[in-house]
C-alpha positions as CSV (number, residue, x, y, z in Angstrom):
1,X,-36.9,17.8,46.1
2,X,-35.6,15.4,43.5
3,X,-34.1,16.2,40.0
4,X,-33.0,20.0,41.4
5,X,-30.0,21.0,42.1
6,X,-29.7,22.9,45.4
7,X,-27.4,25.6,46.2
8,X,-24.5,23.4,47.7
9,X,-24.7,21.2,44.4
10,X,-24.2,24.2,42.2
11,X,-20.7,25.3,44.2
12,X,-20.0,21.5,44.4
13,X,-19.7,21.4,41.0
14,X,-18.0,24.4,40.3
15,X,-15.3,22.9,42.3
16,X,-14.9,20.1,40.6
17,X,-15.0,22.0,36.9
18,X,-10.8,22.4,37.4
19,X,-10.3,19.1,38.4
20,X,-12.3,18.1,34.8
21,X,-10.9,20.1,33.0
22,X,-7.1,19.5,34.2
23,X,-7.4,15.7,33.2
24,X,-9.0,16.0,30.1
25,X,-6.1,18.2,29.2
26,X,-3.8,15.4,30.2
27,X,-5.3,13.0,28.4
28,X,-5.7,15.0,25.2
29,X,-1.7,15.3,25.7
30,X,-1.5,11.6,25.7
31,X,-3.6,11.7,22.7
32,X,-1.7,14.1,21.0
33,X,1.6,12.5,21.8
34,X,0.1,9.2,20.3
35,X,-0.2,10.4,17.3
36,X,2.4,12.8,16.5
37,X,4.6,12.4,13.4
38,X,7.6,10.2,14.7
39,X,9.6,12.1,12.3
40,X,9.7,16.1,11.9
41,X,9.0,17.3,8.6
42,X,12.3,18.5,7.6
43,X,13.8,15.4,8.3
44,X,11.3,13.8,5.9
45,X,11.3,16.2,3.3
46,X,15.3,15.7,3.1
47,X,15.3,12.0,3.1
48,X,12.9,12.5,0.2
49,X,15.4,14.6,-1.6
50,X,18.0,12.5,-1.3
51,X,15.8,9.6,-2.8
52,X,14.4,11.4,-5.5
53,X,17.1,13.9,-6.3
54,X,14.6,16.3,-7.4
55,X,11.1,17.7,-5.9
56,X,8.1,15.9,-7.9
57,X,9.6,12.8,-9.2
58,X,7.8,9.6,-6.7
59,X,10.0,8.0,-3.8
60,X,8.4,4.1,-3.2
61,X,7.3,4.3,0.5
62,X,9.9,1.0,1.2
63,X,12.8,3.4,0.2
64,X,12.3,5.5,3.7
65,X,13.3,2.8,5.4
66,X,10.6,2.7,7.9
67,X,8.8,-0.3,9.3
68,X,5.2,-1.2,7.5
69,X,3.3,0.0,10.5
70,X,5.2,3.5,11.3
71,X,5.1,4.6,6.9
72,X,1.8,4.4,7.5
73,X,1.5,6.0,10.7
74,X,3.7,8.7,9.6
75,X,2.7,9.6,6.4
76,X,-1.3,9.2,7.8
77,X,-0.5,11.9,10.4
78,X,1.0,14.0,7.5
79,X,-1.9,13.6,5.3
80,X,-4.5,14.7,7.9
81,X,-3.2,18.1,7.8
82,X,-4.3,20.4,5.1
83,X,-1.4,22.7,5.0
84,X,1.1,19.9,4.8
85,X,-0.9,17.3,2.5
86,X,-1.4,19.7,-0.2
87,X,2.3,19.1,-1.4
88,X,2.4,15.5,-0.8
89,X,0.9,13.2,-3.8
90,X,0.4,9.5,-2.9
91,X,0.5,6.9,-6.1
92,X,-0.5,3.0,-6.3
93,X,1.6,1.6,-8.8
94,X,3.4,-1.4,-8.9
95,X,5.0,-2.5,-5.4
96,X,4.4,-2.9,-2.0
97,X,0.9,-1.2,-1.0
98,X,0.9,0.5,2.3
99,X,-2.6,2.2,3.7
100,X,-2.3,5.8,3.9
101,X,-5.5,7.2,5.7
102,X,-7.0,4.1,4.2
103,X,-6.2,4.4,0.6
104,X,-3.5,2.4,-1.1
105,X,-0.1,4.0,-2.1
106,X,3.1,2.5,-2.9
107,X,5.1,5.8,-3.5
108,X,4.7,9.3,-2.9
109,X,6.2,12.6,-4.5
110,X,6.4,16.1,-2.8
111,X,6.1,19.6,-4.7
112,X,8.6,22.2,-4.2
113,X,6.1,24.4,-2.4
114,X,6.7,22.7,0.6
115,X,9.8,24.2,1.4
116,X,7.5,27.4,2.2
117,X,6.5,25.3,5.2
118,X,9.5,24.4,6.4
């Protein structure tokens, strides 16, 4: 009969579920490595005090020293999770606009708070 499955098509199948589900675990890793921060977040949270000398007070994105492409990338990936963006604040101002989850900033300022995450 057409358009049923048969009882060799049903164990068939369950055979292959592993195999499914093995590469779309690799290529979620793939994924995942794509896109995560190319910096930890300690690292960028002490670069920013350095900069700003005091939690609150905006860094210009330029100042991090990163090329235009990976500011953006980074501080995208940041931005996209909740319990991290919540203590960063993005500001356009005057100076060189960068696209951060597709909104213009040209500097950013971190609460204190985020320390908690650390």
């Amino acid at each position: 009969m057409r358009g049923t499955i048969g009882p060799t098509a049903s164990i068939s199948f369950l055979l292959y579920l592993p195999a499914v589900h093995f590469l779309t675990g690799s290529q979620m890793s793939s994924e995942a490595t794509r896109q995560a921060p190319m910096m930890p977040l300690r690292q960028l949270v002490d670069r920013y005090r350095v900069l700003a000398g005091e939690f609150g007070r905006p860094v210009s994105l330029p100042a991090f020293h990163l090329g235009p492409l990976e500011t953006e990338r980074l501080f995208s990936s940041y931005d996209e999770d909740y319990h991290i963006s919540r203590f960063f604040h993005f500001i356009e101002g005057d100076g060189e606009k960068f696209s951060i989850n597709g909104i213009p900033a040209t500097h950013v300022s971190l609460d204190a708070e985020i320390q908690t995450i650390l």
